[in-house]
N, C-alpha and C positions, 0 to 999 in steps of 0.2 A: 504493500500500500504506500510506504514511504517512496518508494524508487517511482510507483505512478506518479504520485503528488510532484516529482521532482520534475518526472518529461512533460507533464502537462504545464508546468511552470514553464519550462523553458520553450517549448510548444508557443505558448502563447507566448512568450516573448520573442522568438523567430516572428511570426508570422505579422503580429499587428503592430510592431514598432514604426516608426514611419521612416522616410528615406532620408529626414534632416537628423533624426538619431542614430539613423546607421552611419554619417558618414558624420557626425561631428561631436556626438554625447557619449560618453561611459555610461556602458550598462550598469544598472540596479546592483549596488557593491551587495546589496542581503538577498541576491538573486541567488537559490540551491544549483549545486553543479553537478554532474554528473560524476560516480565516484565507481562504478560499477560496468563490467563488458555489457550487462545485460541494459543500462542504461544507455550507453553508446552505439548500444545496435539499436535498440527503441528509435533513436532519432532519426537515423540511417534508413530504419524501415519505415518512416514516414511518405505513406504512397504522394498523399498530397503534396509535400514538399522535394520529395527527390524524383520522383516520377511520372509525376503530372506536370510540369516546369518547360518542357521541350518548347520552344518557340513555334506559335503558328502561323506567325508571321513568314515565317519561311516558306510557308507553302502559297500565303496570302500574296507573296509577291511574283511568285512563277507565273509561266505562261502558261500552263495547263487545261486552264478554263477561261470562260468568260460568263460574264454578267448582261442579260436583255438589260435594257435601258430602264424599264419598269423593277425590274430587280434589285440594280444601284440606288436608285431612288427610295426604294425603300427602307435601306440600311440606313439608319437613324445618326450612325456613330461616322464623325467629320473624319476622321480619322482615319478609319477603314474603311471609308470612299476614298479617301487622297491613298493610302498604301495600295489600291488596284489600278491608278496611273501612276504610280512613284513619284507621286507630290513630297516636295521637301515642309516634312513638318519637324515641329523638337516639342508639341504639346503632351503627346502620348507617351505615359514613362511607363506603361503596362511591362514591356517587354523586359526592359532594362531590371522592375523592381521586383517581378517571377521570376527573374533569375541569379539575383545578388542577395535578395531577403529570404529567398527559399533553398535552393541544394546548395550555393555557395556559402552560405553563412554557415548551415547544418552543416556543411564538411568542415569548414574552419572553427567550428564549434566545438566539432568533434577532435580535430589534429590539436586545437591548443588542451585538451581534456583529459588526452591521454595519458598524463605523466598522474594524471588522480588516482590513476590504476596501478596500484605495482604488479611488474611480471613477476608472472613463478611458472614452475614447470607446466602447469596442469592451465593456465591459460595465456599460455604465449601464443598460441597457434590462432587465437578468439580476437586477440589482440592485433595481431598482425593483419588477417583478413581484416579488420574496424577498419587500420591504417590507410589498407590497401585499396578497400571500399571508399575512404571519404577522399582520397586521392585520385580516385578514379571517377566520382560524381564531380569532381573540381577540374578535372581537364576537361572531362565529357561535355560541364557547359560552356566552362572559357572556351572550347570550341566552338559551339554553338553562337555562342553572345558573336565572338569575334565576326560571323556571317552577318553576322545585321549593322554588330559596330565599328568593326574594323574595316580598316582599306582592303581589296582584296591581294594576295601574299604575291611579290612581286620580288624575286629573288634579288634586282637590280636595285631598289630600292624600297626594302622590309625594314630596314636598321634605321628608314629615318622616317617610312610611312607612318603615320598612326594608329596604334591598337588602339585596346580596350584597358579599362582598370582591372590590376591585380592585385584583388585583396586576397592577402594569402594569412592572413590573420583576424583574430575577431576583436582589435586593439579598435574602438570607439574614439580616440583621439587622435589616430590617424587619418587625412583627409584626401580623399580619393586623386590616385595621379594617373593620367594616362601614360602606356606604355607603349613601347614601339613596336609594331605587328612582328618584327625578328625577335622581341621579349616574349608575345603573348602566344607565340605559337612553341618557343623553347620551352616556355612555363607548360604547355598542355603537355607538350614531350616529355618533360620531365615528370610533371606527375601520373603520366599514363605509364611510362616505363618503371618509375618505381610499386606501381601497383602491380606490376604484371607480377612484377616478384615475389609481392605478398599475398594477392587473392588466390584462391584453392582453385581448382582444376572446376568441382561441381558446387553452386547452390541449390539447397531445397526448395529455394522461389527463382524465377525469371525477374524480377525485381531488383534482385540481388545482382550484382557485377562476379564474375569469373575471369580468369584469365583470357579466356576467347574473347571474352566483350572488350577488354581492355588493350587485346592485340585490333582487333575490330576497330575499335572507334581510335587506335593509333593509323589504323589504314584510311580511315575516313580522314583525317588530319591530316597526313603525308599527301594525301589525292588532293585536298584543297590550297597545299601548298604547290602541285605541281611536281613534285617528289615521287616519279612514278615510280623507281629500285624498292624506293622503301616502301611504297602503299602496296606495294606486289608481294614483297617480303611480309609485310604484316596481315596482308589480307591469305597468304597462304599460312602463318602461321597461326589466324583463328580457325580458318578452316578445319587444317589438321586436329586440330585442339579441342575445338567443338564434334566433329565426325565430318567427314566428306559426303558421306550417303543420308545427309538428312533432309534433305530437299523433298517439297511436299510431291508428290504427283497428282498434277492437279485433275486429272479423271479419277479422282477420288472424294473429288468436293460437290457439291450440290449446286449447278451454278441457277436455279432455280431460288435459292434462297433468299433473305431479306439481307443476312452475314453470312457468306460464305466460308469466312475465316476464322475459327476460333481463338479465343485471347490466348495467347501462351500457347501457340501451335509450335510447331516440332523446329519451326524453322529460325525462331525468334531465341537469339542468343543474349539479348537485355532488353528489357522493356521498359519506352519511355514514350510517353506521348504529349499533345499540346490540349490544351484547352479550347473549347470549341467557340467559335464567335461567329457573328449573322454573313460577314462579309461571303464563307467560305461554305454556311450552311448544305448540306444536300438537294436542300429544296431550290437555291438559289443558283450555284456553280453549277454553271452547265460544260460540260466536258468540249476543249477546241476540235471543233470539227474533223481537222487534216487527223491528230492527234487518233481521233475512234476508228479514223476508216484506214490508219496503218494496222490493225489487228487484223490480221486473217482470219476467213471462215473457219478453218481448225484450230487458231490459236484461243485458248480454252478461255486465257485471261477478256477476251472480247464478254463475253459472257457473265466470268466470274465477276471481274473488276466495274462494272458497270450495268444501269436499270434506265431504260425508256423509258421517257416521261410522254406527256398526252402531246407536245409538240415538235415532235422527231425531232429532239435533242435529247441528249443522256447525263445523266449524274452517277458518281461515284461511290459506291458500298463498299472496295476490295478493301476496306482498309485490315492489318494485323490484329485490331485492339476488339477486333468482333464484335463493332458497333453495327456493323455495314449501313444500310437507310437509315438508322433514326439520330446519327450523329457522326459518325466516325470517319476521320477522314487528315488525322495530323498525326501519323502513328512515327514519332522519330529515332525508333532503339536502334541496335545493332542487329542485322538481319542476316542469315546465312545469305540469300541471293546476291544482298549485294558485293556480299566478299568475292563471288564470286564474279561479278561484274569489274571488280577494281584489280582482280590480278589477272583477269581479260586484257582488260586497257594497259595492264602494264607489262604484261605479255608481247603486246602488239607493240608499244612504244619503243619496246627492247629488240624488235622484229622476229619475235620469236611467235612467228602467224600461226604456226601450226597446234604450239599450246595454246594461242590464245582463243583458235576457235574448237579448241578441244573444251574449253571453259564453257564458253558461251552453248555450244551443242550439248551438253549436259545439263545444263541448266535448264534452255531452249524446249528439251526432249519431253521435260515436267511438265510443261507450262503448254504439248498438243496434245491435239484429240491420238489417241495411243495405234500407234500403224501407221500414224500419215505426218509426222514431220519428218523434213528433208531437210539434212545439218546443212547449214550455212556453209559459204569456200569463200576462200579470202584469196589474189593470190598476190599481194602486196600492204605495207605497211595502210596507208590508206585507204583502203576496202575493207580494210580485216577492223579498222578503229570509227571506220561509216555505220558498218553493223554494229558493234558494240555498242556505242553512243546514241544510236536509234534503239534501240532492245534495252538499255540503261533509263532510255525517258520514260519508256513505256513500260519496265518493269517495277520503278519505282518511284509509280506516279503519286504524289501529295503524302510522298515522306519527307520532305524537305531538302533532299538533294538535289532537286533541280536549280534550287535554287545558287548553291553554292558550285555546282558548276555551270551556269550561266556566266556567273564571277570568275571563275577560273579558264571560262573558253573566251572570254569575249576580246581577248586582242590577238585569239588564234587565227590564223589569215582562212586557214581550212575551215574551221570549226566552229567560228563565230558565228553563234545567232542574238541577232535585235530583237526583244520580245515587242510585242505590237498592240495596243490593245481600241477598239473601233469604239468613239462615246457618241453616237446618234451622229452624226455625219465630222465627227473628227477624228484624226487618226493620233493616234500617242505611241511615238516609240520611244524606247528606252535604249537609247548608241550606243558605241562601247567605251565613249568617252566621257560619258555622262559620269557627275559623282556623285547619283542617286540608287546606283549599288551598293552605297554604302550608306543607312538611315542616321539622321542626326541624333547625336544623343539627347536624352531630356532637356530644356533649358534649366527645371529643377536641379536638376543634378549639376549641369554648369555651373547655375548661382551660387549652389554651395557650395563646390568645389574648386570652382576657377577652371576647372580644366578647359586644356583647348576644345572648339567645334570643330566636326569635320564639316570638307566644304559642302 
């Protein structure tokens, strides 16, 4: 009873503090601390705060879908009508404070907590997985933040672009500073590598982080920096780690359903998603046209991933969180498919075509009606990375990776695409020189911190 009373203190002091106390007050000095593993995993297992946190913004900003003009309209929130043209706004600090006041704070919460705990033989190993766990929700979102607030990672000049703030402490009289994108993407390296070495091979929830998740969302990280060696390297080394043969087959799914995807199906190697909002509703995103009609008649996901609405346009159910129609649709963990998409891509980058369409045909093979897919042939570097990045958009549609490689293709001469989006007789593209790839930070957060804006 006492260890509840303590997480529900600090519970509630995570969640409803406000963003001028996180960045310039000392917490509550007669505030209970956690003094126990079983109190530091409490925290850690807080769905709402570590795993509900994923930005949906990232999928709000893709090209994926669009919005009928009557539809826009009727989203109430100024905000999430300017994020569906890439209006520069700094009013909305939704994103910013879901993900500093929630898993960041609870893993810094937990890293300065740890020494309450003396090791002894009998829970070093309890220990260790905590360490590795809240180090691993701390790269996982400084990843994440970095797509919305960071410049996108530009190997020529990372060291002097602008990151994100790195709080890597739960010190209240420290005042938030921006770091340089070659900081903020060391700092996720750093703490995704030292987690690999401490998280266990299995947890008993999807929830929980493992070493695959942590090799995973280092691949995901390497991909957005442009670092194909090493997103091939990590994304082979969750693979392995997780199982190679776990890939659903999807003639085994019901594509008649409302979810066709159960929560915590076989393929999902961490589970994290976003919170739902009207912009991106079901009822409202309608799936881009060109987008529906690359699904072949035997490719299953045509089906699976998608429901016809009464005016021959379609909306999105495929999501992993096994919401499908009545809400789901920002599902951001670590996914077995996609490992296998990023050591495709980096397969092909390295010219090694024949593994990278050995990747993609295994995958591919799931995802048809069972007799009639015919493997892909590449017979050059570029054919073999046309197919991938086509089968990449459409395989992991409105998990928020399109959106970070939008950011990462768009000064490619091959590969660049300007998303587009049509507002009643205007057209809105977003170039690749636009600095609306990158959202402004809050001006709340400015005011009190001084930090610089981006442009």
């Amino acid at each position: 009873m006492k260890n509840l009373k303590i997480i529900l203190l600090i519970c509630s002091f995570l969640y409803f503090c406000s963003c001028k106390k996180y960045l310039d007050q000392p917490p509550n000095p007669t505030l209970a601390i956690p003094n126990s593993t079983s109190d530091l995993q409490a925290l850690l297992d807080s769905y709402n705060s570590m795993n509900f946190k994923f930005p949906t913004t990232m999928v709000m900003l893709s090209d994926d879908y669009y919005l009928l003009p009557t539809d826009l309209n009727s989203v109430t929130n100024a905000t999430y009508r300017g994020r569906y043209t890439w209006e520069a706004d700094d009013s909305q600090f939704s994103d910013w404070i879901a993900i500093y006041l929630g898993p960041i704070k609870t893993a810094n919460a937990v890293l300065d907590n740890l020494s309450n705990v003396p090791k002894t033989a009998s829970n070093e190993k309890d220990l260790d997985g905590i360490k590795g766990s809240a180090l691993f929700y701390r790269g996982f979102y400084f990843q994440a933040c970095a797509q919305l607030f960071a410049q996108p990672y530009k190997p020529a000049t990372a060291a002097s672009d602008l990151g994100i703030a790195l709080r890597l402490d739960g010190d209240f009289n420290k005042v938030s500073k921006r770091s340089t994108v070659a900081d903020t993407y060391q700092q996720v390296i750093n703490d995704l590598q030292t987690a690999v070495t401490l998280l266990p091979e299995k947890q008993i929830l999807k929830t929980r982080p493992t070493k695959a998740a942590a090799y995973g969302a280092l691949s995901r990280t390497y991909l957005s920096m442009q670092d194909y060696a090493n997103a091939g390297k990590y994304a082979d080394l969750c693979i392995q780690a997780y199982g190679p043969d776990s890939l659903i087959d999807y003639n085994s799914l019901n594509a008649g359903a409302a979810a066709p995807f159960k929560q915590f199906n076989k393929e999902v190697i961490f589970h994290a998603i976003g919170q739902t909002n009207t912009l991106i509703a079901n009822s409202r995103a309608k799936i881009d046209s060109n987008l529906y009609r690359s699904f072949g008649t035997n490719d299953l996901r045509k089906k699976l991933f998608f429901k016809a609405n009464s005016n021959n346009t379609y909306q999105f159910k495929g999501d992993y969180n096994g919401s499908g129609t009545s809400s789901g649709y920002a599902f951001g963990g670590i996914v077995l498919d996609e490992m296998y998409l990023n050591r495709a891509e980096a397969y092909a980058r390295n010219n090694q075509i024949s593994l990278a369409m050995a990747d993609l045909n295994k995958l591919m093979k799931n995802r048809w009606l069972v007799g009639l897919f015919t493997p892909f042939l590449a017979s050059d570097q570029q054919s073999a990375l046309t197919l991938i990045l086509n089968e990449r958009r459409k395989e992991l549609i409105f998990r928020g990776t399109r959106w970070t490689d939008l950011r990462r293709l768009k000064d490619d001469p091959i590969f660049s695409i300007t998303p587009v989006r049509k507002l009643n007789n205007q057209i809105v593209k977003l170039d690749p020189l636009s600095p609306r790839y990158t959202l402004l930070i809050p001006s709340t957060v400015i005011n009190l911190s001084g930090m610089q804006q981006n442009p």
